[in-house]
C-alpha positions in Angstrom: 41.0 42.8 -10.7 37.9 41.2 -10.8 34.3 40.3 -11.9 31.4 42.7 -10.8 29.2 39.3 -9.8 30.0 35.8 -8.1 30.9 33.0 -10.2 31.0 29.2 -9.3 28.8 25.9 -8.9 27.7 27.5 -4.9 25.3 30.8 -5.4 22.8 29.4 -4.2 24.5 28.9 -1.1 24.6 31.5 2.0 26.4 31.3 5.3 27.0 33.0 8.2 31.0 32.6 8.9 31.6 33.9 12.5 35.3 32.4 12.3 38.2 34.5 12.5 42.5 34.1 12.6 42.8 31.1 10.2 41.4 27.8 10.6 38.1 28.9 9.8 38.2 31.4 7.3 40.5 29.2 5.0 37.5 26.9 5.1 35.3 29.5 3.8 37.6 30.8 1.5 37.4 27.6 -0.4 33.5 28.0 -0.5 33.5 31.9 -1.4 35.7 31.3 -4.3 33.6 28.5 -5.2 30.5 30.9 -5.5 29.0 31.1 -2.2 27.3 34.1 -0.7 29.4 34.5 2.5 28.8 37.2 5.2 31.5 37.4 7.7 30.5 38.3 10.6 33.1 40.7 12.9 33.6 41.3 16.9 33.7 45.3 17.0 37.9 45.0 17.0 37.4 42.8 13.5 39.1 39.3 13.1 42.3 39.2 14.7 43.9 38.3 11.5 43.7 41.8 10.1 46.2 43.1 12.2 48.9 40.9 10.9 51.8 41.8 8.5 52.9 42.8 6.1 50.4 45.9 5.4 50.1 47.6 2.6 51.4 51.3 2.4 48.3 52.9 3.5 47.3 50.4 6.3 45.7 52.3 9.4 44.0 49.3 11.8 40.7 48.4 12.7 39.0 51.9 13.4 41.8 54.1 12.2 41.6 56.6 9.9 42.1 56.9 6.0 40.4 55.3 3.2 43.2 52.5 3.0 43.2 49.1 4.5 42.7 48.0 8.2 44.3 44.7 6.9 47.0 43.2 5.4 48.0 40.2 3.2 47.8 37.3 5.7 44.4 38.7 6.3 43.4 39.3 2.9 44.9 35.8 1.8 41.5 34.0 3.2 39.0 36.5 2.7 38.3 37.6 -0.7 34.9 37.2 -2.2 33.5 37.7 1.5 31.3 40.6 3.1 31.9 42.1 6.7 29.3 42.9 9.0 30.2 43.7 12.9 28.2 42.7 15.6 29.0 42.6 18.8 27.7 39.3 20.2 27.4 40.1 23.7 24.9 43.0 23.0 21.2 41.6 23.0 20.1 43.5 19.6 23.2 42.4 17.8 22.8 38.3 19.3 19.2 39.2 17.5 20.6 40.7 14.2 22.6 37.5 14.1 19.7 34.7 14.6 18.0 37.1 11.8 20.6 36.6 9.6 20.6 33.1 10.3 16.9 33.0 9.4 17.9 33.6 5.6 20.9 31.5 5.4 21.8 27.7 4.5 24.9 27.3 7.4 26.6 29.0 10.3 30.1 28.3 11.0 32.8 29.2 13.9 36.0 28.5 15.6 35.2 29.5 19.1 36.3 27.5 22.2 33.4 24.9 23.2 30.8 26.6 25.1 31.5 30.4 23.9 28.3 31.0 21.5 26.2 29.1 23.8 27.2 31.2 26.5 25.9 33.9 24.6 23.0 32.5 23.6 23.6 31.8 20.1 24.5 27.9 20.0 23.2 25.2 17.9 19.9 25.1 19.3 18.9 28.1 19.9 19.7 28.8 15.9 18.4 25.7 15.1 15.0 26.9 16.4 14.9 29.9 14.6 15.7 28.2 11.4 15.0 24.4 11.8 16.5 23.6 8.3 20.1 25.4 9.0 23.8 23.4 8.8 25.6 24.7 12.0 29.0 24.1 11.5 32.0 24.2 14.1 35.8 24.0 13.6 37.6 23.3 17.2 41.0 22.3 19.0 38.9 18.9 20.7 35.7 19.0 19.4 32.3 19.6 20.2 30.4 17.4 23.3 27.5 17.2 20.7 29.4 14.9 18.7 31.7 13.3 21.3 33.0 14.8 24.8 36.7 15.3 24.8 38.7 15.6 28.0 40.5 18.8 26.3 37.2 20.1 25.0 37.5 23.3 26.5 40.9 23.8 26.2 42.4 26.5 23.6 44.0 25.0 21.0 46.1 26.9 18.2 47.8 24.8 14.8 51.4 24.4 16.9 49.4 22.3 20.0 47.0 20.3 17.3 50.3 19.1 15.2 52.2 17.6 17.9 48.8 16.5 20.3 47.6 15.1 16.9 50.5 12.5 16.2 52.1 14.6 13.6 54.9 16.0 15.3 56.3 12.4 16.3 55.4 10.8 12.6 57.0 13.8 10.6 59.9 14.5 13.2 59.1 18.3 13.5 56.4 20.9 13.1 54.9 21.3 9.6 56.5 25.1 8.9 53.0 26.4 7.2 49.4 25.8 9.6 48.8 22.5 8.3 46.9 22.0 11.5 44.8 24.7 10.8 44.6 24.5 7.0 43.2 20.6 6.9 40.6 21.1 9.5 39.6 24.3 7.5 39.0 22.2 4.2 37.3 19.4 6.3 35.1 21.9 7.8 34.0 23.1 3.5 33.7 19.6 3.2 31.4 18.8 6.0 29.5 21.8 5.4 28.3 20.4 2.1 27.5 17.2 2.9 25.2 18.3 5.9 23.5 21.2 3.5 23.3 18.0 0.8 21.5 16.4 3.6 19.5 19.2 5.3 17.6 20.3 1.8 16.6 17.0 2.0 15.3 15.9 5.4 14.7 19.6 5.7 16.7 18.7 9.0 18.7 21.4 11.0 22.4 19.2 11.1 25.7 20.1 13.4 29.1 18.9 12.6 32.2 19.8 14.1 35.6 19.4 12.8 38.6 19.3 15.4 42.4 20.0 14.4 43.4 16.6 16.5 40.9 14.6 15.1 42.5 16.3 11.6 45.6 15.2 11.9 44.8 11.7 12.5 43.0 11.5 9.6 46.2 12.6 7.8 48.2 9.9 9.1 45.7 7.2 7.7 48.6 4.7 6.4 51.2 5.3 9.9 47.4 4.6 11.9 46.8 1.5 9.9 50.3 0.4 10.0 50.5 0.5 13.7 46.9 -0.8 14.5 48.4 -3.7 12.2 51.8 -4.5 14.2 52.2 -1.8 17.2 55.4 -0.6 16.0 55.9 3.3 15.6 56.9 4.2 12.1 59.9 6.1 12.6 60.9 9.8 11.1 62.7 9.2 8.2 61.7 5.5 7.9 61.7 4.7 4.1 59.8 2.3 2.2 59.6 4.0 -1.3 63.2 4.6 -2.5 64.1 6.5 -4.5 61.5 8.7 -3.1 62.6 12.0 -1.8 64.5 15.2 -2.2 68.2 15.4 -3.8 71.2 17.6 -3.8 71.6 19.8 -7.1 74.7 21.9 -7.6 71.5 25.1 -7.1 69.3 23.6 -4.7 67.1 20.4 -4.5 65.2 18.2 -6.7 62.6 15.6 -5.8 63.1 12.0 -7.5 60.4 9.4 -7.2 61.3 6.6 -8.9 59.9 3.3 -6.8 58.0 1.3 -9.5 60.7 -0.4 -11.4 59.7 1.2 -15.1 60.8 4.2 -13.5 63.9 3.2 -12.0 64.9 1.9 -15.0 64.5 5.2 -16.8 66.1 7.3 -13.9 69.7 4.3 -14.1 69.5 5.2 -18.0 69.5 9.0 -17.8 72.3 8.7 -14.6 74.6 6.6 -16.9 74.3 3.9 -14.4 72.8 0.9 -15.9 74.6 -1.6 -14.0 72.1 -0.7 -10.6 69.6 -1.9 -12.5 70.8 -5.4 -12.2 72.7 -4.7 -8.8 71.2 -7.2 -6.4 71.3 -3.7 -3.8 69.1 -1.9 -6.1 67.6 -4.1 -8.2 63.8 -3.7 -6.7 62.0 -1.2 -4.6 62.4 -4.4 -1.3 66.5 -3.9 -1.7 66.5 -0.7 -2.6 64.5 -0.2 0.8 66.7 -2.7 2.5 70.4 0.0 1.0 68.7 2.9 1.1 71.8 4.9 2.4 73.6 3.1 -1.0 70.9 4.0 -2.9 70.6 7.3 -2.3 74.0 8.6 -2.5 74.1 7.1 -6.4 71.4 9.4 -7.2 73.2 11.8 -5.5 76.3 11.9 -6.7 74.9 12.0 -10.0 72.2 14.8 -9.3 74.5 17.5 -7.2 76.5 17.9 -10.3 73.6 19.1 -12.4 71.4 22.1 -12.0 67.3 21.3 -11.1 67.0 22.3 -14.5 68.9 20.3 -16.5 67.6 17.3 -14.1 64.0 18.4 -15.0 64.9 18.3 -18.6 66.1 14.6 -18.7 63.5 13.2 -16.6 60.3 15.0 -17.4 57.8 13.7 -18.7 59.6 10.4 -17.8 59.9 9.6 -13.9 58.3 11.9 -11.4 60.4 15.2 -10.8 59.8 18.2 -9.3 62.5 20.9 -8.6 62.4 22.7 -5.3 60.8 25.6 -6.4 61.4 29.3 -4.5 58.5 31.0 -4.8 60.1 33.2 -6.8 60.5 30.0 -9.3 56.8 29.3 -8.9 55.8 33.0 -9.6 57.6 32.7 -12.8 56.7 28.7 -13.8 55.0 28.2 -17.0 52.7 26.1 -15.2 51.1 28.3 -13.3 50.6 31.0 -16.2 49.4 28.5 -18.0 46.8 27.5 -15.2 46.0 31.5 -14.3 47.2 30.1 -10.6 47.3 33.7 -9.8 45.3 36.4 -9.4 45.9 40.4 -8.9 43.9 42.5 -6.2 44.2 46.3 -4.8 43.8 47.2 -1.1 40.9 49.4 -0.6 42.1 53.1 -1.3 43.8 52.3 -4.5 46.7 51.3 -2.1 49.6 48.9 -3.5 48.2 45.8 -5.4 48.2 42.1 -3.6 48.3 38.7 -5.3 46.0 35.5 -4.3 46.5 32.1 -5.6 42.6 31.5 -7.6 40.9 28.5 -7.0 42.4 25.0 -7.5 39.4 23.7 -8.2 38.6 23.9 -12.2 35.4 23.7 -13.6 34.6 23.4 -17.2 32.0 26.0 -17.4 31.3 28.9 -14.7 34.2 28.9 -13.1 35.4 30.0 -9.6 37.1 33.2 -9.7 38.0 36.3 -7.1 35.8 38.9 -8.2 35.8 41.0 -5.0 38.7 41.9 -2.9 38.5 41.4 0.7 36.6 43.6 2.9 37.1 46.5 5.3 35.7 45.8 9.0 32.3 45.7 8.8 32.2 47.1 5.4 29.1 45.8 3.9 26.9 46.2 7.7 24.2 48.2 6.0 24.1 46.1 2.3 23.8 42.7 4.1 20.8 44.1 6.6 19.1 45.5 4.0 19.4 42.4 1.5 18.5 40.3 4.8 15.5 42.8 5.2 16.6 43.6 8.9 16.3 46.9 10.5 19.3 47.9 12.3 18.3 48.1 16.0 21.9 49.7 17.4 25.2 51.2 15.3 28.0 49.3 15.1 30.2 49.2 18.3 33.2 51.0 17.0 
């Protein structure tokens, strides 16, 4: 599948990501496929991810036996490019292996509920002391007290509670159907983390940030925020101020049509055959359109349900914004994404059936961010990372 070495702008980058399920690791997925030397570091029953399906064919759990995978794809989805090392945290010579590690590394991140890796004695600043230049990085439900005390701050929080608590709920009208509440605060957290190493190499500064899924999902409702800071009036679900901008019947599925800027109305009237809305005092700007919406609408979609997303595609690429509603099946098979090597191929360990990642959607001209090693078994890589770290192991693994 994959390159023997790391590739990408981050290899001189190394952190200590003691996340697990999938805020977290999503975060530093983004910075392993962008080059950076991650060591993830494992309770002695592994993330909690890697027990999730579907599992390849010879899948045997965390512990089990077999030379196949103790993981499966939702697992493997955001850990490729990583290394596994288990510790357990609340044994005295693994808390040391840890701060050890941390002596030899640019960041430390987790997801933990407030208070858990001080409790064990491995919070900010007792990491801080051990490595005064290190970024300590945190990705919670509420936040950190560090940076601002929540009333919730101790409270679990999982992507479901942070969409709704968040605003999102309410502005979208339901739950987002993929972990959007765990998936932004993820990239936030890749974000933050280089900014604060951009900072801490030159203050030669120890930094903590934290990113929190509510705080996240305020920041992605930016315009409805502003809008209501502005006049105090909730932007309703389904409120439109863009039209045409939004999905469409097609006689095999949908179509999205975003035609709002009046050079690109015009174009969409011509290729329906229905000049005259161009001049219709209904439709004749974005304002009226806005004002007829319902009208509007149901022109486009009389026209579009009798066409397939196809031949819609065909008459307005390239001309007004179009995207058919793709099934992944459709996207596995789009021309686009050959063309942009969106996917990559991967085997389980064992030589079990192969898996597929989406690469990196960041492009770079020259060096550029691949998968070049598959994701790890449970604390796979315990004895390469101590000896690269130069630690001696002081206890076995806790099976």
């Amino acid at each position: 599948m994959a390159e023997a070495k790391r590739t990408g702008p981050l290899q001189d980058l190394t952190i200590i990501d003691c996340t697990m399920a999938y805020a977290g690791p999503f975060g530093t997925s983004l910075l392993a496929d962008l080059g950076a030397n991650v060591v993830k570091v494992e309770p002695p029953a592994g993330d909690t991810f890697r027990i999730l399906p579907p599992h390849p064919p010879g899948y045997h759990g965390v512990g089990g036996d077999g030379d196949g995978a103790d993981y499966g794809a939702s697992f493997a989805s955001v850990n490729a490019n990583k290394r596994s090392i288990s510790l357990d945290l609340k044994n005295a010579d693994d808390r040391e292996t840890l701060l050890a590690l941390c002596e030899g590394a640019d960041a430390i991140v987790e997801n933990m509920r407030a208070g858990v890796m001080d409790e064990l004695g491995v919070g900010f600043e007792v990491i801080a002391a051990r490595n005064p230049t290190i970024v300590y990085g945190a990705v919670r439900g509420y936040g950190d007290a560090r940076t601002g005390a929540s009333p919730y701050g101790d409270w679990p929080c999982l992507d479901v509670a942070g969409q709704a608590a968040g605003g999102l709920v309410e502005a979208t009208g339901d739950l987002f159907p993929i972990a959007i509440a765990d998936i932004y605060p993820g990239t936030l957290m890749a974000l933050g983390l280089l900014a604060a190493v951009h900072r801490a190499r030159s203050t030669g500064k120890a930094e903590f940030f934290d990113v929190a899924m509510y705080d996240s999902m305020m920041t992605l409702l930016k315009t409805n925020i502003a809008s209501y800071g502005l006049t105090g009036r909730e932007r309703r679900p389904g409120a439109r101020a863009l039209v045409p901008f939004g999905l469409f019947p097609t006689s095999d599925g949908r179509v999205a049509i975003a035609a709002p800027v009046e050079r690109h109305w015009v174009l969409l009237c011509e290729a329906m055959g229905r000049e005259d809305l161009v001049t219709d005092d209904r439709t004749r700007s974005n304002r009226r359109r806005a004002r007829n919406a319902d009208f509007t609408e149901a022109q486009i979609a009389a026209w579009s349900s009798n066409l397939t997303k196809q031949a819609i595609v065909d008459l307005l690429g390239g001309k007004v914004p179009v995207g058919p509603a793709n099934t992944l099946s459709e996207v596995f098979n789009d021309p686009h994404v050959e063309a942009r090597r969106l996917l990559e191929s991967y085997e389980f360990p064992g030589g079990d059936q192969g898996g597929t990642f989406t690469s990196s959607p960041i492009r770079f001209l020259d060096d550029p961010a691949t998968i070049y090693r598959r994701p790890p078994k449970h604390g796979e890589h315990t004895a390469e990372i101590l000896d690269e770290f130069g630690i001696e192991r002081r206890a076995e693994p806790k099976a």
